[in-house]
C-alpha positions as CSV (number, residue, x, y, z in Angstrom):
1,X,-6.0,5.2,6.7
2,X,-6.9,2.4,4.7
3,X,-4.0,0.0,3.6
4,X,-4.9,-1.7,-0.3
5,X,-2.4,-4.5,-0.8
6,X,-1.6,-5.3,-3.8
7,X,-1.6,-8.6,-5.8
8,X,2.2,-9.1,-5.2
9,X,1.6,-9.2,-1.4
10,X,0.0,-11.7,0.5
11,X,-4.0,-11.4,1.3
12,X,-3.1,-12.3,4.6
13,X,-1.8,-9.5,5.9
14,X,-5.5,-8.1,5.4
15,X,-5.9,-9.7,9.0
16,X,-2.6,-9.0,10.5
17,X,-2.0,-5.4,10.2
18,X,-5.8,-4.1,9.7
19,X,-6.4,-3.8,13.8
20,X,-2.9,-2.3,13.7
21,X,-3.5,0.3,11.0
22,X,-7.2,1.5,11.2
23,X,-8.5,-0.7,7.9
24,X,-6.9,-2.8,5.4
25,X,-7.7,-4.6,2.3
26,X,-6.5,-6.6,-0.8
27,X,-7.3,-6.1,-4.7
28,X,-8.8,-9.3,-4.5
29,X,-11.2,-8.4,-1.6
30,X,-12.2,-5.3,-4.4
31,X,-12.8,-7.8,-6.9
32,X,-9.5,-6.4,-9.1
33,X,-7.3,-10.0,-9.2
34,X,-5.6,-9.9,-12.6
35,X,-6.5,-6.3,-13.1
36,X,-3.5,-3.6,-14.2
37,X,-2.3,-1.2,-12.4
38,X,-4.3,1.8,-13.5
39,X,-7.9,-0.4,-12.7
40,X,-6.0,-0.3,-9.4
41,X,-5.0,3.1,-9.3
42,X,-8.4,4.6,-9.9
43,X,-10.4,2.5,-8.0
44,X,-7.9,3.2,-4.6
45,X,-8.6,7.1,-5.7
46,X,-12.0,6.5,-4.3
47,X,-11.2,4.9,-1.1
48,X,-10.8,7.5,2.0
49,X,-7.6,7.9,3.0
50,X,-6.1,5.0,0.3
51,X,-2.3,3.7,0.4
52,X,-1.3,1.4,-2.0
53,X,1.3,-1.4,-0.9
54,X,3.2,-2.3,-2.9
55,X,6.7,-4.2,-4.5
56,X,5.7,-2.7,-8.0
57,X,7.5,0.3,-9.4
58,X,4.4,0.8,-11.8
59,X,3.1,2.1,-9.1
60,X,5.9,4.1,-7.9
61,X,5.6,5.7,-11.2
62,X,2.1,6.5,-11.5
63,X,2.7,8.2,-7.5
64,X,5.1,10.6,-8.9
65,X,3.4,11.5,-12.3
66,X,-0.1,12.5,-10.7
67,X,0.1,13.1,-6.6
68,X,-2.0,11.4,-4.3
69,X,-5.0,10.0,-3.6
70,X,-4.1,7.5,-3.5
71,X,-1.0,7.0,-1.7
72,X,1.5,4.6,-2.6
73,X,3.8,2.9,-0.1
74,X,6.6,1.0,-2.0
75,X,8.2,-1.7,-0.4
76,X,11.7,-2.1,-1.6
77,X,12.5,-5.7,-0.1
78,X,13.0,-7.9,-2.8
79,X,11.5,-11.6,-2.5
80,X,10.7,-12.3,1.7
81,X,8.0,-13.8,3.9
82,X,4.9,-12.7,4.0
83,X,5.9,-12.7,8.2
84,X,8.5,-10.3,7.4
85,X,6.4,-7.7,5.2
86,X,4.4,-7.7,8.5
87,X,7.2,-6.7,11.0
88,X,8.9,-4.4,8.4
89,X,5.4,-2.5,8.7
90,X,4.5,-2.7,12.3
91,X,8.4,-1.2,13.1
92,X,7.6,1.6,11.0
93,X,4.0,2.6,11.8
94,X,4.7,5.8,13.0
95,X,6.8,6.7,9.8
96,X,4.1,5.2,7.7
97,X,1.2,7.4,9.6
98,X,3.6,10.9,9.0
99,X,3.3,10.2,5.9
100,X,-0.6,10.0,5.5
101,X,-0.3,12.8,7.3
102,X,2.0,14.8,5.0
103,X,-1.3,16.1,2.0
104,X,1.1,16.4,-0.5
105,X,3.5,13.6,-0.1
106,X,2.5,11.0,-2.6
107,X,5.4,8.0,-2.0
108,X,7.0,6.4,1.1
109,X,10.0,4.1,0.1
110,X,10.6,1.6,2.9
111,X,13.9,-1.0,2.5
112,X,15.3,-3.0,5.3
């Protein structure tokens, strides 16, 4: 799986949770800063195995209206630490790779 972080999350946790996770990159490392959602969206379609991370329900919305790829993993946390994003993730790994592993499951929702 490839996590794709989006603008509302920290660029760092490229690093942190890549190892972790198989692969893991950041709109800005796709050169999409500043782009919407749908820019997003499409490009993510193309990437093998794609789950979007997120805090933004636009994205949430777009999961539900057309399926995956890609997937969309929202984070329902409110405003917290980059550190915390982390652990929340690495706690539920195993729910998080179920899910890539479910074909037609399009949205994970994970709250504290």
């Amino acid at each position: 799986m490839t996590l794709v972080f989006d603008e509302n999350l920290s660029p760092r946790l490229t690093d942190r949770l890549s190892e972790l996770f198989g692969s893991a990159t950041h709109v800005e490392k796709l050169g999409l800063k500043g782009e919407d959602d749908v820019a997003i969206w499409k490009r993510a379609k193309h990437i093998e195995k794609a789950v979007l991370v997120t805090k933004d329900d636009d994205f949430r919305e777009l999961a539900l209206a057309f399926g995956p790829p890609p997937k969309v993993l929202m984070l329902c946390v409110g405003n917290c630490s980059t550190k915390f994003i982390e652990t929340l993730l690495c706690k539920r790994k195993e729910e998080i790779e179920e899910f890539v592993k479910n074909a037609e499951a399009s949205l994970l929702e994970l709250s504290v």
